[in-house]
C-alpha positions in Angstrom: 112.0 114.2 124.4 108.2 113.2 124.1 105.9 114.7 121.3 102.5 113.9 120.4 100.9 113.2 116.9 97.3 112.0 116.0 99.4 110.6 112.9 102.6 109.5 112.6 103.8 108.9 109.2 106.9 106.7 108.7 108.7 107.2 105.2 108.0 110.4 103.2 108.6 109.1 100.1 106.2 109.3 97.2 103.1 107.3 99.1 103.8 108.4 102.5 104.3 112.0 100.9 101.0 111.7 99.0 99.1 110.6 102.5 100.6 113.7 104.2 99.4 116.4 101.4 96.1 114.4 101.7 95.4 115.2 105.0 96.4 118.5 105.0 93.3 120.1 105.3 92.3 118.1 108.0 93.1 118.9 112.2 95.2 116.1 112.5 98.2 117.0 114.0 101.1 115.1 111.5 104.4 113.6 112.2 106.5 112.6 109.3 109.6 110.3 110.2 112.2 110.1 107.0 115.1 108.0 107.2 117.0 109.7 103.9 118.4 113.3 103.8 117.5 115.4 100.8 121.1 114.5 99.3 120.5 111.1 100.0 117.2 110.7 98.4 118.8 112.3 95.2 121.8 110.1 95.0 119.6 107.1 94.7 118.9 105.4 91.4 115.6 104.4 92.4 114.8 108.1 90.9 116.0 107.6 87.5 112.8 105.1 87.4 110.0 105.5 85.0 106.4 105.6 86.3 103.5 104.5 84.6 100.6 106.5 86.0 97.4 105.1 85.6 94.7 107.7 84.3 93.3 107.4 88.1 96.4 108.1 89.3 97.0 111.4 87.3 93.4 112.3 89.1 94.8 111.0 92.3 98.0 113.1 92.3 95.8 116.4 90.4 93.4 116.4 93.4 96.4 116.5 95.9 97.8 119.9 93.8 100.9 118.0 92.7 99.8 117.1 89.4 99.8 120.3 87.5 103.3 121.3 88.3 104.9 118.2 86.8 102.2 117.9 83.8 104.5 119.5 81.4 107.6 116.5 82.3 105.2 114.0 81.8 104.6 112.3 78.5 101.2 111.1 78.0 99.9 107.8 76.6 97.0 107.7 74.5 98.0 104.7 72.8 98.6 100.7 74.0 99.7 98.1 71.7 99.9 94.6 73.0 101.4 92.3 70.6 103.2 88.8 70.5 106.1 88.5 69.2 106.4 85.9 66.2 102.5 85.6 66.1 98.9 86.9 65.1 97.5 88.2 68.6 97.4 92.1 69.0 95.5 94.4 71.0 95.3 98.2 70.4 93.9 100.4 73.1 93.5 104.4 72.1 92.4 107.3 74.4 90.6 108.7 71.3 88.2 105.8 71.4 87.0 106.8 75.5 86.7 110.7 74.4 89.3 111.3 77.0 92.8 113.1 76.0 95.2 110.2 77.5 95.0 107.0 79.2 97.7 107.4 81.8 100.9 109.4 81.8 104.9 108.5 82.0 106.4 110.1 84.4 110.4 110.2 85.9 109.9 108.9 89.5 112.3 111.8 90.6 110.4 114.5 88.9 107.1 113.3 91.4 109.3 112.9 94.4 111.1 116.7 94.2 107.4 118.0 93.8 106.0 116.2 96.8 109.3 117.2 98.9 108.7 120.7 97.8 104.8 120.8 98.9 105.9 118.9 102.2 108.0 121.7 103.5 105.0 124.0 103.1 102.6 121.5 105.3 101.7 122.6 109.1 103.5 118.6 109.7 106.5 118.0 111.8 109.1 116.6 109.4 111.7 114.2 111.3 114.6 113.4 109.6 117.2 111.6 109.3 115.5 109.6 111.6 115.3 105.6 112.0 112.2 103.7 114.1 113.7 101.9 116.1 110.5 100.1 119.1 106.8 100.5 118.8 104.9 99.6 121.6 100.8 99.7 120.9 98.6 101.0 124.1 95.1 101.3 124.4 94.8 104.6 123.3 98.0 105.4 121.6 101.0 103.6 120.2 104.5 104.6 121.5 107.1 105.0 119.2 111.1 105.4 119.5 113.2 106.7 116.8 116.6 107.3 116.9 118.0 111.0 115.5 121.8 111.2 115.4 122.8 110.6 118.7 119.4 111.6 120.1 116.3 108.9 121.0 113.1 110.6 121.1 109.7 108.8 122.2 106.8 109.8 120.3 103.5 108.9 120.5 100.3 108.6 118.1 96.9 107.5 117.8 97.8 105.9 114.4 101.2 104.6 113.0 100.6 104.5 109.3 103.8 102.4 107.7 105.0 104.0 104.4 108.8 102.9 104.6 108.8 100.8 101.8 110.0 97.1 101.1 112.3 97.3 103.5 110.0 98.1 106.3 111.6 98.6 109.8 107.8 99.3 110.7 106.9 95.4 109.7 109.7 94.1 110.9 109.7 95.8 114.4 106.1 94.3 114.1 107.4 90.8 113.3 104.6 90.7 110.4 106.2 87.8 108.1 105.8 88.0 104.3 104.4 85.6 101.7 107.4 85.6 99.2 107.2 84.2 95.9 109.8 84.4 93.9 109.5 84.4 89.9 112.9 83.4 89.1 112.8 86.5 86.9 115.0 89.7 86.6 113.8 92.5 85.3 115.9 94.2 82.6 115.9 98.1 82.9 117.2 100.5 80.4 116.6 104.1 78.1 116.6 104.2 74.6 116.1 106.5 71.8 114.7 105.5 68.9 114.5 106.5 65.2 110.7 107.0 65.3 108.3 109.2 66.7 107.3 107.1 69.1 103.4 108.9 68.7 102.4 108.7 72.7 102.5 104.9 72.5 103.0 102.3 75.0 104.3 99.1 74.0 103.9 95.6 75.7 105.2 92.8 73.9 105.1 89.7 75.0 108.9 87.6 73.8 110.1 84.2 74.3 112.3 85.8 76.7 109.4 87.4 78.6 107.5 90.6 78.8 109.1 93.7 77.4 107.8 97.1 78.0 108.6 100.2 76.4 106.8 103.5 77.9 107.1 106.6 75.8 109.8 109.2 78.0 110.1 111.7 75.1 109.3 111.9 71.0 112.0 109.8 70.7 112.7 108.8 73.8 111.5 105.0 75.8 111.8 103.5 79.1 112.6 100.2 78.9 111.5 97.1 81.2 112.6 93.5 79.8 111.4 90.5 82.2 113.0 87.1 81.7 114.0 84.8 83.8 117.5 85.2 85.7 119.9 83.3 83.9 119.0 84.6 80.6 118.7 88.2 82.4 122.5 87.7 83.6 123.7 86.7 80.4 122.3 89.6 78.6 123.5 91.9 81.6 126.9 90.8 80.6 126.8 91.4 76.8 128.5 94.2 75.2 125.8 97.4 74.7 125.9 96.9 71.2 125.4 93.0 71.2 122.3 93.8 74.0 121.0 96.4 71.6 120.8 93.6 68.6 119.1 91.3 70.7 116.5 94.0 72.1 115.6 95.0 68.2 115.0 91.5 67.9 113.0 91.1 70.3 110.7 94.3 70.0 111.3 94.7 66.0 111.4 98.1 64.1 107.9 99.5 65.3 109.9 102.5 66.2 113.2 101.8 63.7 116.4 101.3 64.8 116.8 101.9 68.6 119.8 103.0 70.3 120.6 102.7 74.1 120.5 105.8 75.9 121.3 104.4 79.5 123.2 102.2 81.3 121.6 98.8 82.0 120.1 97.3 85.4 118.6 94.5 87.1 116.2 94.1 89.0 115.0 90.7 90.6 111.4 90.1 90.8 109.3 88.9 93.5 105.7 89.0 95.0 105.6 89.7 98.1 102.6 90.3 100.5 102.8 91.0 104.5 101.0 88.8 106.4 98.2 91.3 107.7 98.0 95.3 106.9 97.3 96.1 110.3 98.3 95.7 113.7 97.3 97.8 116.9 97.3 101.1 115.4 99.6 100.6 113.1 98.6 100.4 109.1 100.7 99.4 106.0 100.5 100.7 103.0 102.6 101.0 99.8 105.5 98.8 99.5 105.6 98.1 103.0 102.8 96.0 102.6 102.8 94.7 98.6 105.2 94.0 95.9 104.2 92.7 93.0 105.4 92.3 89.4 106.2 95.3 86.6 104.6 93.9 83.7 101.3 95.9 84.3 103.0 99.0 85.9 100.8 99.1 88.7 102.8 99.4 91.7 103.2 102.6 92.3 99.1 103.2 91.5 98.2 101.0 94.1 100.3 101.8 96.8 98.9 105.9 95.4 95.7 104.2 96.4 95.7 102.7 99.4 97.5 106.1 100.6 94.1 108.6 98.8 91.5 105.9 100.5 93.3 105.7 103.7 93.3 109.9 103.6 89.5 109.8 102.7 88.2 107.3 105.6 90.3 109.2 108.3 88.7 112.6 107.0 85.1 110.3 107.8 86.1 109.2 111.2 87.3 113.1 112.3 83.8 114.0 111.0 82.8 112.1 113.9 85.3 112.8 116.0 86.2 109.0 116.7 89.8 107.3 117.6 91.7 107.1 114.3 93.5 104.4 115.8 90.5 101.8 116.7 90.9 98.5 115.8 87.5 98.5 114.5 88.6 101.1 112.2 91.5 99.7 111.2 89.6 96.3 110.3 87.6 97.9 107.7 90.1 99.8 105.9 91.8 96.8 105.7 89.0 95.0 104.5 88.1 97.8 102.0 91.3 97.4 100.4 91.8 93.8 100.3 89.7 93.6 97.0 92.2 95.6 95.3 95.1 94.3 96.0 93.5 90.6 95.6 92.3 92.0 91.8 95.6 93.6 90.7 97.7 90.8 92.3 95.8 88.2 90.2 95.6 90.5 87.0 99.4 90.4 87.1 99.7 87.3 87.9 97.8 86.1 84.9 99.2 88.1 82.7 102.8 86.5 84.1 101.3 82.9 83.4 99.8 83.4 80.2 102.1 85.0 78.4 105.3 83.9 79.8 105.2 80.3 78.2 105.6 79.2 74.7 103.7 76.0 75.5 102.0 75.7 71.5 98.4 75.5 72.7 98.2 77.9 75.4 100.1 80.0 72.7 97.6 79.9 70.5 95.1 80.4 73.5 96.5 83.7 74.2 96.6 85.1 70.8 93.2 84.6 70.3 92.6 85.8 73.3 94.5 89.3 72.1 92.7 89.2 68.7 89.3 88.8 70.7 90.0 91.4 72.6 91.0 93.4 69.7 86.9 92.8 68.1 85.1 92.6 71.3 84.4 96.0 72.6 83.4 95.2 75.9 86.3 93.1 76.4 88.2 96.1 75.4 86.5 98.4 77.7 87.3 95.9 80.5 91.1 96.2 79.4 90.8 99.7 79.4 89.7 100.6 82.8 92.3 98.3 84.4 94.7 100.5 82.1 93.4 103.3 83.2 93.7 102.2 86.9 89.7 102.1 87.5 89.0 98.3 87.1 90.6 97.6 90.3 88.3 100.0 92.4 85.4 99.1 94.8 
């Protein structure tokens, strides 16, 4: 069988989704390939992950129509407080403070990904699933593309193959794109709990001897967990009894919300960055996952694979203005130039926050908390930290 897209989409997940309800308006005729069923996607646990959206984000997903039927399952957060455990530095961020209602939003990832299934079955795109990629071969004015369907191969072609099939990428590796991999020698601890508190729309980052531990507000009394440290101190705690895992989080996080209770089971999660060589080949693009992974401890890895999807949308709404190949080289060179910033700002933010604070070295210790207490006093510094909260200090 042969069909013809101007896009071809592959992976419908929450980015590749979010690209395909951005074009919607737009001529492009749109191919989606999924490689999950609906019962499949729902089975994974990968959905019972909290989101932090980034205040950009929220507008992201609110310009896309998406955002104001999941509002009301969404907990906002209109407070951050950045502490160190065991010493002086602290850093309070407040929504009140920017006249604006909240500075982001915690969100299940499952809640996001129903809604975006729902709004795909409604678009004018041709949904292909369960369906694998399994050759791309580029020409010069389209690239081919073979994906198997049950027992069925079908050849499809395109103008542009974006890649939205996460870490995992077929895409990439059909490509033979290699990766930069560096691996932090950290696992990331992820858990509920409820706690005795009100927990007041407040997000929690606390920095530990054992490493960063985040707790983002799910419900009143209700948190999402996310505990970094590094693996062998990860597996040990992995191992201990809930109860004997519970003392040693209250130690670590203290009774800012009182006594906390675990309200999930525990997992793991190793943590690695992990860049693709180049975002682009012959009309082919990668975005999301597919192209970056980077660490939790700022929550912005859904956000900026959300925004390499909403740029990509708006520069291929340009180029149809103009009625030019989606697929040009040329094209495809500036995008990826255009987004290179971003990902090179919120890698290194990250990254920073991962060397600074992930050490109990006594003078870079001391360093740090200063650092949180200037931050505290210096209001431009503050509105620095802010906008990278709020997913705007990473923009062009």
């Amino acid at each position: 069988m042969s069909r013809d897209f101007d896009l071809l989409i592959v992976g419908g997940g929450l980015v590749g989704g979010s690209l395909a309800l951005a074009l919607r308006d737009t001529p492009l005729r749109v191919g989606i390939v999924e490689a999950l069923t609906e019962t499949q996607r729902l089975a994974l646990a990968a959905g019972d992950r909290a989101l932090a959206l980034a205040r950009g984000t929220v507008q992201i997903l609110d310009r896309l129509g998406i955002w104001q039927d999941v509002a009301g399952k969404a907990m906002p957060i209109r407070h951050i407080h950045v502490s160190d455990r065991g010493r002086f530095g602290k850093t309070r961020l407040h929504a009140g403070e920017k006249g604006i209602d909240a500075l982001g939003q915690v969100i299940v990832a499952r809640t996001l990904e129903d809604r975006i299934a729902q709004e795909l079955q409604g678009l004018d795109a041709e949904l292909v699933c369960p369906a694998r990629v399994i050759g791309l071969k580029a020409g010069p004015e389209a690239v081919c593309v073979t994906v198997k369907k049950g027992d069925e191969c079908l050849n499809l072609t395109a103008s542009l193959v974006v890649a939205a099939d996460g870490g995992n990428s077929t895409v990439r590796k059909l490509l033979e794109i290699e990766q930069k991999v560096r691996d932090y020698q950290q696992t990331a601890i992820v858990t509920e709990v409820a706690t005795e508190a009100d927990v007041n729309f407040t997000a929690y980052e606390r920095f530990t001897s054992a490493g960063p531990l985040a707790l983002l507000p799910l419900e009143r009394r209700k948190c999402s967990v996310v505990w970094t440290m590094e693996n062998q101190d990860a597996d040990e705690l992995l191992s201990e009894s809930d109860s004997n895992f519970t003392a040693n989080l209250q130690t670590a996080f203290g009774y800012w919300l009182g006594k906390i209770q675990l309200a999930s089971k525990r997992q793991g999660f190793p943590l690695k960055l992990i860049r693709a060589e180049k975002m682009a080949d012959d009309r082919v693009l990668l975005i999301g996952n597919a192209m970056h992974q980077i660490h939790p401890v700022a929550g912005q890895g859904f956000n900026l694979g959300l925004r390499d999807a909403a740029f990509l949308a708006e520069q291929l709404s340009t180029r149809l203005a103009f009625n030019e190949d989606i697929g040009e080289n040329a094209f495809l060179a500036r995008y990826v130039r255009a987004r290179q910033r971003d990902l090179a700002n919120t890698i290194h933010f990250t990254d920073s926050l991962i060397r600074a604070f992930c050490t109990d070295f006594p003078p870079l210790a001391l360093a740090r908390n200063a650092a949180l207490v200037a931050l505290d006093c210096f209001p431009p510094a503050k509105r620095l930290l802010a906008r990278h909260a709020m997913g705007y200090g990473f923009r062009l």
